[in-house]
KEMARFI-330219 format. One record per residue (C-alpha): x, y, z; residue in three letters; residue number from 1. Coordinates in pm, 1 decimal. Last residue first. Example, Ala and Ser with C-alpha at 12.3 -4.5 7.8 and 13.67 -1.06 7.14 Angstrom:
BEGIN
        c1        c2        c3  residu  num
    1367.0    -106.0     714.0     Ser    2
    1230.0    -450.0     780.0     Ala    1
//
This chain:
BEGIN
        c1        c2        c3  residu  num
    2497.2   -2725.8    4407.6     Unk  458
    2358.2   -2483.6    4194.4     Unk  457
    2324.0   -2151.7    4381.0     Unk  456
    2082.5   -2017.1    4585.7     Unk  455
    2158.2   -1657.3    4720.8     Unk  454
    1919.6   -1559.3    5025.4     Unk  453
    1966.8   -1161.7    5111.6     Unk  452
    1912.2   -1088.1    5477.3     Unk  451
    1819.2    -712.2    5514.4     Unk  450
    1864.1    -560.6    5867.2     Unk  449
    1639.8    -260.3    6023.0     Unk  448
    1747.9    -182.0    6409.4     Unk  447
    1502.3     -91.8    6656.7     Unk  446
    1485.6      87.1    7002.1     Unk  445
    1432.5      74.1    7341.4     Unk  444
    1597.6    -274.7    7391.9     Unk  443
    1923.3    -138.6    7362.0     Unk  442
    2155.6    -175.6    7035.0     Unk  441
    2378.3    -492.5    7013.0     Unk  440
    2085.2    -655.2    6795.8     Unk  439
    2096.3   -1060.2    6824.2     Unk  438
    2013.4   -1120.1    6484.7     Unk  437
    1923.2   -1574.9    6392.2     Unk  436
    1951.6   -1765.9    6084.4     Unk  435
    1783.7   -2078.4    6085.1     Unk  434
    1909.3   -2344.7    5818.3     Unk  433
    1644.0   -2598.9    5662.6     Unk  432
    1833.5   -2858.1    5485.4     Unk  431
    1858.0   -3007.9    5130.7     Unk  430
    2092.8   -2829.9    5086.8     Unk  429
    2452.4   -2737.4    5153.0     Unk  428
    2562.7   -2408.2    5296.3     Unk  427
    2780.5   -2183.8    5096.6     Unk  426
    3136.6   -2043.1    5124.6     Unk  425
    3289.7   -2349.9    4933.2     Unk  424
    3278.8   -2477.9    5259.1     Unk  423
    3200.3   -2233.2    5524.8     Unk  422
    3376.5   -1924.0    5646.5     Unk  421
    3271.0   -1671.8    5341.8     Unk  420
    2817.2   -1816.6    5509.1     Unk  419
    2799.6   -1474.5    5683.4     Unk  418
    2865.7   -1239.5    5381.5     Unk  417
    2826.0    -853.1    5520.8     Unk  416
    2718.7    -594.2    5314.3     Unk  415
    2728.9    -282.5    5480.6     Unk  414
    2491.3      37.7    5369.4     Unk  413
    2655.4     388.0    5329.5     Unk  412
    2559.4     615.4    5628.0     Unk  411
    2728.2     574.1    5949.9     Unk  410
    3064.6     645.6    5780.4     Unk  409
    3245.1     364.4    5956.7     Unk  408
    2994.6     133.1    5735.0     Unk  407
    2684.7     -13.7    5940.8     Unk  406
    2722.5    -334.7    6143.5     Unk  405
    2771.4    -687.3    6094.5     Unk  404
    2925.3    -973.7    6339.1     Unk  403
    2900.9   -1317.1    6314.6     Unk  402
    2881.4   -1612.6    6439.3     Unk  401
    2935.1   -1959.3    6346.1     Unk  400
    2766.6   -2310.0    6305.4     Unk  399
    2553.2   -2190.5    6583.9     Unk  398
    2492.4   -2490.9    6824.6     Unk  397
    2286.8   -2788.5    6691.9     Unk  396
    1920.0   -2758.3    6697.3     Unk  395
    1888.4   -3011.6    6463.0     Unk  394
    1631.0   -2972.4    6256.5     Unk  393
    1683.9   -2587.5    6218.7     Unk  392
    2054.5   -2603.1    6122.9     Unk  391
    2172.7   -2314.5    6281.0     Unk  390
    2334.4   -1968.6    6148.5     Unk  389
    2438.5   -1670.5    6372.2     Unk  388
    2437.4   -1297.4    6320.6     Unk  387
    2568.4   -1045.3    6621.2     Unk  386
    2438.9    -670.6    6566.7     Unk  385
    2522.2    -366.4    6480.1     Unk  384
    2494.3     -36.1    6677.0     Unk  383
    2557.8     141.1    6355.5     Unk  382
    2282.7       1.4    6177.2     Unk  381
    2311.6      57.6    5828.9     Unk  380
    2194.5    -277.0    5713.7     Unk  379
    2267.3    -573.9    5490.9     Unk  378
    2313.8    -916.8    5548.3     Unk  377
    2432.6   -1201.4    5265.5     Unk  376
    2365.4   -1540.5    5308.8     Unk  375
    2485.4   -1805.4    5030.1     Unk  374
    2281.5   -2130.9    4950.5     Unk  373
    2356.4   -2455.4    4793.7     Unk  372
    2116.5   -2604.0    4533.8     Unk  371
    2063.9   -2987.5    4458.7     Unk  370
    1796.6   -3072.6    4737.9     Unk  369
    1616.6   -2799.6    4832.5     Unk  368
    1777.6   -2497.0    5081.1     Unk  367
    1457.9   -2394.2    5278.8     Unk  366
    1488.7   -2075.0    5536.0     Unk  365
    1412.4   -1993.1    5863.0     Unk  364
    1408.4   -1615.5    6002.9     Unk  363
    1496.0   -1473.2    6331.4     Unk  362
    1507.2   -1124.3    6542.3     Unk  361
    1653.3   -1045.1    6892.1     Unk  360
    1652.0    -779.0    7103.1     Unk  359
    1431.9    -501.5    6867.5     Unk  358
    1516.8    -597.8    6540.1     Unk  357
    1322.7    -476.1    6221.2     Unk  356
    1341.0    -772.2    5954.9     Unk  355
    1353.2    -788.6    5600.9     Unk  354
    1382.6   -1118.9    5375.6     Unk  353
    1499.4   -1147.6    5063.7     Unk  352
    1529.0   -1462.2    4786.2     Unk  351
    1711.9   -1538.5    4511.3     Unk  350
    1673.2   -1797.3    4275.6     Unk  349
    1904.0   -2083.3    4092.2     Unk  348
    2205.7   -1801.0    4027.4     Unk  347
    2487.9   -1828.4    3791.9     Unk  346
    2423.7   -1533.6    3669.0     Unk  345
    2276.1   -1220.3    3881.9     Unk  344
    1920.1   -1178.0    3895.2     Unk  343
    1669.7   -1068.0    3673.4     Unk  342
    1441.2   -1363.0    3695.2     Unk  341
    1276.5   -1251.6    4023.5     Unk  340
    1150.5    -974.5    3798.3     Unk  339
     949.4   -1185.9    3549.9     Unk  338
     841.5   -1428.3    3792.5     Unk  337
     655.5   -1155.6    4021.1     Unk  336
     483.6   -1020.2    3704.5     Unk  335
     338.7   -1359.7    3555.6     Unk  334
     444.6   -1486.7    3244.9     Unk  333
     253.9   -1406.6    2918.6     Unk  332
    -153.8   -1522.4    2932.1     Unk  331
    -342.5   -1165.6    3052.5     Unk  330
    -555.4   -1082.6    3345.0     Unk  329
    -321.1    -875.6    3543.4     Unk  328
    -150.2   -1197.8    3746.2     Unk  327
     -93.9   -1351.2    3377.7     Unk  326
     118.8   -1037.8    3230.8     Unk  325
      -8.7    -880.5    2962.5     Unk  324
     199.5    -947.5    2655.0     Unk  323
     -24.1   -1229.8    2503.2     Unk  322
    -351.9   -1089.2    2635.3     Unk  321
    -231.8    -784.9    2394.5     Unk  320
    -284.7    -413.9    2607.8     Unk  319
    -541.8    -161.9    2637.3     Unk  318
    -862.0    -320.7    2552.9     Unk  317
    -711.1    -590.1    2847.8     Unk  316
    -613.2    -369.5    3050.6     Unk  315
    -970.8    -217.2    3087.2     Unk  314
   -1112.5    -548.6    3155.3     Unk  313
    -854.7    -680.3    3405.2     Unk  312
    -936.3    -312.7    3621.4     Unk  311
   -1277.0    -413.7    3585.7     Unk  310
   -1321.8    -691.2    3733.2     Unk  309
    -994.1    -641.7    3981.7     Unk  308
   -1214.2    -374.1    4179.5     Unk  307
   -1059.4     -61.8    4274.7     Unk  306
    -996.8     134.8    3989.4     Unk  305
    -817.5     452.5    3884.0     Unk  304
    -780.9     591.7    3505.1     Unk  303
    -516.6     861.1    3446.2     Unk  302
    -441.0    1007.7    3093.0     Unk  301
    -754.0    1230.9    3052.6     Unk  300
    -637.0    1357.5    3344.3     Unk  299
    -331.6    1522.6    3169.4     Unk  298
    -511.2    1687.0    2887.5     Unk  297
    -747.8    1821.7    3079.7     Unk  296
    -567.5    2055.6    3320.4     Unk  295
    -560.4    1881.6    3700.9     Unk  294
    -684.2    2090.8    4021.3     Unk  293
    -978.8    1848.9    3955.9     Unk  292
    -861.0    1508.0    3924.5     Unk  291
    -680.0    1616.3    4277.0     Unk  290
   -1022.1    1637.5    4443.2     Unk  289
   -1150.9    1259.7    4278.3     Unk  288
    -831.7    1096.3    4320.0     Unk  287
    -837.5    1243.6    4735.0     Unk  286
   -1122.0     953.6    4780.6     Unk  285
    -968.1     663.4    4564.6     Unk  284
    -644.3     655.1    4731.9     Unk  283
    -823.4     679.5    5118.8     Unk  282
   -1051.8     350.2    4936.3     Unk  281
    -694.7     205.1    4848.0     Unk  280
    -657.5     177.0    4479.5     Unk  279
    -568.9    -159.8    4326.3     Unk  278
    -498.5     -69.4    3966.2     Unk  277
    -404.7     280.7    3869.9     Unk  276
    -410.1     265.0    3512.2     Unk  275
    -146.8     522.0    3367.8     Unk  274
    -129.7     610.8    3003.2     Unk  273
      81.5     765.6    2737.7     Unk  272
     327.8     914.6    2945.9     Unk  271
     642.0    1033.7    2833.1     Unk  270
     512.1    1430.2    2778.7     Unk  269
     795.7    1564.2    2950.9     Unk  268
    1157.0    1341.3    2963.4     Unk  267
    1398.0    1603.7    3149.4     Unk  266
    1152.3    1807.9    3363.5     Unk  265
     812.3    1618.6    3454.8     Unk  264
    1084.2    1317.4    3491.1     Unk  263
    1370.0    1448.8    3701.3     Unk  262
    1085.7    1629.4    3894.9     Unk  261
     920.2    1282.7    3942.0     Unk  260
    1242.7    1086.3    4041.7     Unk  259
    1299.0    1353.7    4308.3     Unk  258
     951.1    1342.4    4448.5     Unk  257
     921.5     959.0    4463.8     Unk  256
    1237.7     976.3    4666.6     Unk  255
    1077.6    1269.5    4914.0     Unk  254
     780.6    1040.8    4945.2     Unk  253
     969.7     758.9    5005.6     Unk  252
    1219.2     972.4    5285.9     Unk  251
     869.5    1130.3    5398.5     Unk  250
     706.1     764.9    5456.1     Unk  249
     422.4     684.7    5249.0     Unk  248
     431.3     343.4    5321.6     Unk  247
     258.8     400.9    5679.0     Unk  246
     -35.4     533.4    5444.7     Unk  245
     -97.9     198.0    5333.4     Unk  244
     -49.2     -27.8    5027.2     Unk  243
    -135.9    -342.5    5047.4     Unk  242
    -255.9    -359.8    4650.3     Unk  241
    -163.9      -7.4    4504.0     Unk  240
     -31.8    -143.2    4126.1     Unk  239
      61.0     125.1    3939.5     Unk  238
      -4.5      30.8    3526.6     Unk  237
     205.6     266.0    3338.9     Unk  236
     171.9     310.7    2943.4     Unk  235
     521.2     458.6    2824.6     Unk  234
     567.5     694.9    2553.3     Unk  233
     822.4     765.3    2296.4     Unk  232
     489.3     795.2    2017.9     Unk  231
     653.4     774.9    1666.1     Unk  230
     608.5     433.8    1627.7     Unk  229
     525.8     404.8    1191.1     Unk  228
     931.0     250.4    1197.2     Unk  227
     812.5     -92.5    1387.7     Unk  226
    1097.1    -279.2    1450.3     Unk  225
    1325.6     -29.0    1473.4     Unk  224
    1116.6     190.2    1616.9     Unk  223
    1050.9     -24.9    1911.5     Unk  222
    1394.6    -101.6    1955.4     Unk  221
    1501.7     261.5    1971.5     Unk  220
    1211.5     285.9    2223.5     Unk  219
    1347.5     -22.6    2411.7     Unk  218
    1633.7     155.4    2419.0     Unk  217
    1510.1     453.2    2569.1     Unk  216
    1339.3     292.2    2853.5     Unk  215
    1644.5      84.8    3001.5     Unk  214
    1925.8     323.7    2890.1     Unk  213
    1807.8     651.8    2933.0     Unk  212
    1498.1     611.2    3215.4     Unk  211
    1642.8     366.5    3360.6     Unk  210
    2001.5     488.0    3366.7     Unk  209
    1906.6     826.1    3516.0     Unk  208
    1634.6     652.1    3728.3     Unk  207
    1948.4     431.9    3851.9     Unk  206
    2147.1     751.5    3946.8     Unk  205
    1840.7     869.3    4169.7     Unk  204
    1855.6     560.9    4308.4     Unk  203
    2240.6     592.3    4393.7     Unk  202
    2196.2     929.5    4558.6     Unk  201
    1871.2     815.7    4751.6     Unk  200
    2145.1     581.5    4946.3     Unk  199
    2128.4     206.3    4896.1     Unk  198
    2138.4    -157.4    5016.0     Unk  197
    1959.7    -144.3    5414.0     Unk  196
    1809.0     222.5    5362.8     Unk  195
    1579.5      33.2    5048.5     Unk  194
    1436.2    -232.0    5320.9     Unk  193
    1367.8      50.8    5519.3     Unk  192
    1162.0     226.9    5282.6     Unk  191
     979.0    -161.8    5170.3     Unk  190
     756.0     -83.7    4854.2     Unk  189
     465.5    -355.3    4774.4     Unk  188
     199.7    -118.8    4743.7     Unk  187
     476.8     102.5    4540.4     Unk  186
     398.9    -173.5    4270.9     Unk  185
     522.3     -79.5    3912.3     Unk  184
     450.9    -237.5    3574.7     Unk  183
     605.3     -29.6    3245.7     Unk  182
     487.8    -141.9    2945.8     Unk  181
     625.0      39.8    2671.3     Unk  180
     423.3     240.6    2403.3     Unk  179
     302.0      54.3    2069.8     Unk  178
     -97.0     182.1    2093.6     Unk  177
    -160.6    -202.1    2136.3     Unk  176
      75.6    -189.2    2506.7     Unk  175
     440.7    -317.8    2489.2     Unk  174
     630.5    -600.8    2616.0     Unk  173
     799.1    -559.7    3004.6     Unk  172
     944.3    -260.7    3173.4     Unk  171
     965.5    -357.5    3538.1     Unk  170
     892.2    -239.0    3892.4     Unk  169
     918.3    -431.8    4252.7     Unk  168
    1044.8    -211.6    4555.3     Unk  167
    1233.2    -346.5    4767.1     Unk  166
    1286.2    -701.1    4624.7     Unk  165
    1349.9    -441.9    4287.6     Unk  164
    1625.4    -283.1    4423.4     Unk  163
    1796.6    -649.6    4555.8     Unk  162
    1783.9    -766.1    4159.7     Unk  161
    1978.1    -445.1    4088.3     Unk  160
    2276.1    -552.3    4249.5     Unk  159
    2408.1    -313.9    4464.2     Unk  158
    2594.7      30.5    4480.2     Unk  157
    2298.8     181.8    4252.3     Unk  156
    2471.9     333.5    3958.9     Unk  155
    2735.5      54.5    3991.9     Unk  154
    2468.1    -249.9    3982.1     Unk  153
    2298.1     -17.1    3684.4     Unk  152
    2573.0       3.9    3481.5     Unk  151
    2517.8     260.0    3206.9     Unk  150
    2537.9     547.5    3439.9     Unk  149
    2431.3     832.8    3289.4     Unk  148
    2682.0     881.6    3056.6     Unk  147
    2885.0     951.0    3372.7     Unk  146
    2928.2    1313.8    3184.5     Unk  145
    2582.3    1311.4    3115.5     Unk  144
    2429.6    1265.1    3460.6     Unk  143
    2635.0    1523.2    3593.4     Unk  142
    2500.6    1788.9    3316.4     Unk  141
    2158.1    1633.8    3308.9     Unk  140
    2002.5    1907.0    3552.7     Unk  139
    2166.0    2174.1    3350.9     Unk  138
    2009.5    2081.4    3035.7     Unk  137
    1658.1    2042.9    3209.2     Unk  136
    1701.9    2392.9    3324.0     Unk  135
    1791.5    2552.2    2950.0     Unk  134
    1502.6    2286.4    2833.1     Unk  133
    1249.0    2460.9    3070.1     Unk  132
    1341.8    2802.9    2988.6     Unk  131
    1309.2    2769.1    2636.0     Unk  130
     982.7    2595.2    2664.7     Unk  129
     863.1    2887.3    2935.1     Unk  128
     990.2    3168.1    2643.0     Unk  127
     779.6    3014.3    2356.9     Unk  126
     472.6    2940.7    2563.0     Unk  125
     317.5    2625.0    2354.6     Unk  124
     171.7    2437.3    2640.2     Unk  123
     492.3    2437.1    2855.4     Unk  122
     494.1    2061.6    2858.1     Unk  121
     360.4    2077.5    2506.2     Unk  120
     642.4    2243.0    2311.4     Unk  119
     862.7    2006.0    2446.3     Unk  118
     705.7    1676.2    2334.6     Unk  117
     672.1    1877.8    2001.3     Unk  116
    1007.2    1918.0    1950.4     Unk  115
    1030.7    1552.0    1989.8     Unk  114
     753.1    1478.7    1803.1     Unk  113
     813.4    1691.5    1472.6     Unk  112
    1248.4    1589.5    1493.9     Unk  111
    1196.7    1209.9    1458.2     Unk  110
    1199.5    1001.2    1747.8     Unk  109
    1531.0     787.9    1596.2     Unk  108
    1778.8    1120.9    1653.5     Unk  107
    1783.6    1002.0    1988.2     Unk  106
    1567.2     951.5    2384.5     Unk  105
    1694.9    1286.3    2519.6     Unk  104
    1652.5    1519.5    2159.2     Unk  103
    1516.0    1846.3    2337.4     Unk  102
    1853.9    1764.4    2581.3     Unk  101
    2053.1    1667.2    2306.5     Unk  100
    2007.3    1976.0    2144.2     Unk   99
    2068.1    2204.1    2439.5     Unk   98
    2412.4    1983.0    2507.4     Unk   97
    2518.6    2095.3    2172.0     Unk   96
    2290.5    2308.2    1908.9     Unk   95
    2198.2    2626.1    1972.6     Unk   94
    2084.7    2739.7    1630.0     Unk   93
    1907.3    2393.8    1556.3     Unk   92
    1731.8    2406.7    1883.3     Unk   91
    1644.1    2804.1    1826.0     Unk   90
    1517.1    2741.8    1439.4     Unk   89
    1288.0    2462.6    1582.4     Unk   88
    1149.8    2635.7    1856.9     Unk   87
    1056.9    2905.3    1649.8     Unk   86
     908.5    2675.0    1366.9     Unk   85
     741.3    2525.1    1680.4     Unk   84
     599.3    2845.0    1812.6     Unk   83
     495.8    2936.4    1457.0     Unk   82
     259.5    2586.2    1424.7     Unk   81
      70.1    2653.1    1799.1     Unk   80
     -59.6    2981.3    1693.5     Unk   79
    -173.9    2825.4    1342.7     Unk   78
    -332.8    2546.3    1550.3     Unk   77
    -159.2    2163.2    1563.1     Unk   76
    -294.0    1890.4    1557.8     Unk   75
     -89.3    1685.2    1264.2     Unk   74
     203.6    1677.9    1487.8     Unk   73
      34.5    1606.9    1864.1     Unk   72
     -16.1    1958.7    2067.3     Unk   71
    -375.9    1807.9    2178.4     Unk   70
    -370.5    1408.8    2109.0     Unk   69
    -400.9    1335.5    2471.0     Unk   68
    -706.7    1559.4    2478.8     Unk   67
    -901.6    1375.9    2232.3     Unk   66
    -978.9    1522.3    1883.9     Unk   65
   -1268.7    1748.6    1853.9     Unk   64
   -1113.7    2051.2    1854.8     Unk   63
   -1262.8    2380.3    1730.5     Unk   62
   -1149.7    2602.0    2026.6     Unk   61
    -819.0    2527.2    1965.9     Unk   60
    -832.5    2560.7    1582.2     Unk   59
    -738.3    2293.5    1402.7     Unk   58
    -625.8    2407.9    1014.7     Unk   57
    -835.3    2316.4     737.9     Unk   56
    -839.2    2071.6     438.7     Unk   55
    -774.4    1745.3     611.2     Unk   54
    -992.9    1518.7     860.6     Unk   53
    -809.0    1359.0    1096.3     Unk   52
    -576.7    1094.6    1106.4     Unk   51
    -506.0     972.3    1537.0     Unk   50
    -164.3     972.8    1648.1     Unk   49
      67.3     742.4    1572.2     Unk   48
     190.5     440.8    1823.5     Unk   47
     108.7     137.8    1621.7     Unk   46
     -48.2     240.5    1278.4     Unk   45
     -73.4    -168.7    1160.0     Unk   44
    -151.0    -148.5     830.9     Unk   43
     179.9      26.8     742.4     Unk   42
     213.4     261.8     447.3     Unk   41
     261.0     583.2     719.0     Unk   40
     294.9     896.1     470.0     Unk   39
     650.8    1034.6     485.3     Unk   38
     730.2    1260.4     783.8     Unk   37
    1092.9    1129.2     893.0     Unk   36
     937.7     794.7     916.3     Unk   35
     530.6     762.2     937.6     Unk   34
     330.2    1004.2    1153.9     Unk   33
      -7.0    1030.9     915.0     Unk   32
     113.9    1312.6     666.1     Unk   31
    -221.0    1586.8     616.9     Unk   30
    -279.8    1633.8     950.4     Unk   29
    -377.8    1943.5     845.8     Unk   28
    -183.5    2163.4    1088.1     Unk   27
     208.6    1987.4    1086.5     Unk   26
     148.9    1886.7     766.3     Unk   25
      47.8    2242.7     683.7     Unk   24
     345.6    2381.5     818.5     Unk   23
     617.9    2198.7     727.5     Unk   22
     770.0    1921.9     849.7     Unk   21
    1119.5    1814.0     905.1     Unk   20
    1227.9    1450.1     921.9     Unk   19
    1601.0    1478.6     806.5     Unk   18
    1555.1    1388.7     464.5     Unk   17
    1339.8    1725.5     440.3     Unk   16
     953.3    1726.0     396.0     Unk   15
     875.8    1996.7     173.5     Unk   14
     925.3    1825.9    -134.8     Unk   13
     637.5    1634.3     -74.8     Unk   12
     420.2    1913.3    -139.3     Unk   11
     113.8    1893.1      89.2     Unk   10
    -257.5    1872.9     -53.6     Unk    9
    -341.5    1458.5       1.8     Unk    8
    -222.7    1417.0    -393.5     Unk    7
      31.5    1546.6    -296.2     Unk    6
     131.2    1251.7    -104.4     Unk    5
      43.0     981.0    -274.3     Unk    4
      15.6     678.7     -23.9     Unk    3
     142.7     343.1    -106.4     Unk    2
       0.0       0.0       0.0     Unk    1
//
């Protein structure tokens, strides 16, 4: 299937090798969002906006296209057209780190809706745009010169697998409209367990890495494979089962800050959707006041439900069965398996478990026949404590103890390997092995200690 474009009313010369668009294609809609411009000859329109009618220009009080297509290349008013031609001129002019910044996620997202991304974050205002990338630009200096950390174990001073025990997220397949999947479960967040492996700095250094390395190359990817995807945008399910307002901690709210100013600032207009899944009933009340203070474009992006019958339905319209994971109504690998798999190489499983210690805390734990287990325990407790393993069945004294406690600093998280002394430095299944904390800190207050379960091949 080919497309003529004339013949739709827009000179094809006008459209540049490198993706630029002039003004009527920008207004009329006239080029469906295909590579650098050109007509989109695909059945499958994954990603692109929506073709409207052609022959006039949109004006804003004239729309009838949704919201979340407002400021979209192809809707755009006459108004809306000169501020990108502005913008345009200015990011070419400028060039350099102000370039890359408009340009965050590659040359690959074509020029019209990356500009465009921009342009509607500061709904068109030529001076607040130019403001807003000169500030995002600064923000990424650091960032850029580390090349924003393309090791995420390093970026986070632990392994990545441990992050996500403490807080479980993951990209994973993409929704119908072509944007990335992104599943994320602050109902299942653990603050303290995070203080135990990491400092703020070092997750803020992983969002740097997620959002550049993880999410933007499955973007590239995406356009690769599919070169009509014009739409770098992520659909977000948020998962609020078991969360409660004890969660919402000031150090996680202060984290969830951060990462969301990096975001709103650095990578605007990156949502495509968020289904809030789960909601709380004290979730679902303040929804409905903050819906309001929102403009429409933006709440039009954000559906909440409580009830799993109808949160499964709306996913499903939303996303392939095939993708959608099995524990959100769909057939592809369930959620909880996906991210246990991301751990380190040569691993069988992992396995956490947090404890606050007040005196004396313990936890058992299954090694199966065949694997061989390693114990790791973090914390930043600078009391410390004394750790000891047992075999559970037989109540034998503590094969050893030992002692872990917070870095001299007081506030970079210690890993401490218990099991180094033992053969091979693991303990030998099939057995059930006790491990027991014996805080050194007084009775008055508590202690927060991560013990990290490595199963190994045996």
């Amino acid at each position: 299937m080919t497309t003529d474009v004339a013949a739709q009313g827009v000179d094809a010369m006008t459209i540049k090798a490198s993706g630029s668009w002039d003004a009527e294609s920008l207004m009329h809609h006239s080029i469906l969002n295909g590579t650098n411009g050109a007509a989109d000859s695909s059945k499958s329109k994954r990603g692109t906006s929506r073709r409207l009618g052609r022959g006039k220009s949109v004006k804003a009080k004239d729309r009838t296209t949704s919201p979340a297509d407002w400021g979209t290349p192809g809707d755009l008013t006459k108004a809306e057209v000169d501020c990108f031609m502005k913008f345009r001129e200015q990011v070419e002019k400028r060039g350099g780190d102000f370039r890359d910044t408009v340009y965050c996620f590659g040359e690959e997202e074509g020029e019209a809706y990356a500009l465009c991304r921009w342009l509607r974050a500061r709904k068109f205002v030529y001076d607040d745009v130019i403001t807003m990338v000169e500030e995002a630009t600064l923000v990424r200096t650091d960032p850029k010169k580390k090349g924003f950390y393309p090791n995420p174990t390093e970026a986070l001073g632990c392994p990545e697998s441990l992050f996500h025990s403490q807080y479980p997220q993951l990209y994973t397949g993409n929704a119908k409209n072509g944007s990335i999947l992104f599943i994320s479960k602050p109902g299942l967040l653990i603050p303290d367990g995070l203080e135990c492996i990491t400092v703020q700095e070092n997750i803020l250094k992983y969002h740097w890495h997620a959002m550049i390395h993880d999410f933007g190359n499955r973007l590239r990817k995406q356009k690769e494979e599919h070169p009509e995807f014009t739409r770098f945008e992520c659909f977000c399910v948020l998962d609020l089962e078991h969360l409660t307002t004890a969660q919402l901690s000031k150090k996680a709210l202060g984290l969830i800050k951060e990462q969301s100013f990096i975001d709103s600032l650095c990578f605007p207009e990156t949502m495509s959707k968020m289904v809030i899944v789960n909601a709380p009933r004290f979730f679902s009340a303040s929804w409905m006041v903050i819906k309001g203070w929102l403009d429409a474009r933006t709440a039009n992006k954000v559906e909440v439900h409580s009830g799993r019958g109808a949160w499964e339905k709306r996913l499903r319209e939303y996303i392939d069965e095939d993708v959608l994971p099995s524990d959100y109504g769909g057939k592809a690998t369930d959620s909880n398996s996906i991210i246990q798999s991301n751990i380190a190489e040569g691993l069988v499983r992992q396995e956490t478990h947090f404890m606050h210690v007040r005196g004396h805390n313990s936890h058992t734990i299954e090694v199966k026949k065949g694997e061989c287990l390693e114990v790791l325990v973090q914390t930043r407790s600078a009391a410390g404590a004394a750790v000891s393993i047992t075999d559970a069945s037989r109540k034998e004294t503590p094969m050893e103890v030992v002692e872990v406690k917070s870095s001299e600093d007081g506030e970079t998280p210690s890993c401490i390997n218990i099991t180094k002394n033992h053969s091979r430095g693991r303990l030998m299944g099939p057995a059930h092995y006790k491990v027991k904390v014996n805080s050194h800190n007084n009775r008055l207050h508590s202690d927060s200690f991560l013990l990290v379960f490595n199963f190994y091949p045996n």
